[in-house]
N, C-alpha and C positions, 0 to 999 in steps of 0.2 A: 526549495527548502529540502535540508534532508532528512526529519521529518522520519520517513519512511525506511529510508536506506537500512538494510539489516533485520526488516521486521517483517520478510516473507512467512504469511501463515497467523501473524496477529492481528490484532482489532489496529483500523486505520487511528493513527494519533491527532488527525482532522476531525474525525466525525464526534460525535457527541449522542449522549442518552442512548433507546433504543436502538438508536443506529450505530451506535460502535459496535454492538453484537455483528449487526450485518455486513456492516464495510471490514472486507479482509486483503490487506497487502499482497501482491503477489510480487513475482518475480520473472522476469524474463531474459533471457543472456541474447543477445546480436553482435555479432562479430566478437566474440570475447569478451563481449562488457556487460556487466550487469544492469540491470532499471528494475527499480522498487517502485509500485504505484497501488493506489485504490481504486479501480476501475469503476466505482460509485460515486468517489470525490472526483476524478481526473478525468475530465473530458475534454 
């Protein structure tokens, strides 16, 4: 899903109630690409 893609630094678009404060997108570049995840939703 991409969900995520673009939303380095906001509230995860998965989580829900209290936990959207907590779940925050980051972002990581490897070999020139970027990945957007929730490391609380995406395991």
């Amino acid at each position: 899903s991409f969900a995520g893609y673009g939303r380095a630094g906001q509230s995860c678009p998965k989580a829900s109630g209290d936990a959207k404060n907590k779940h925050t997108v980051l972002k990581i570049v490897q070999g020139g690409r970027s990945t957007f995840y929730c490391p609380a939703c995406q395991k």
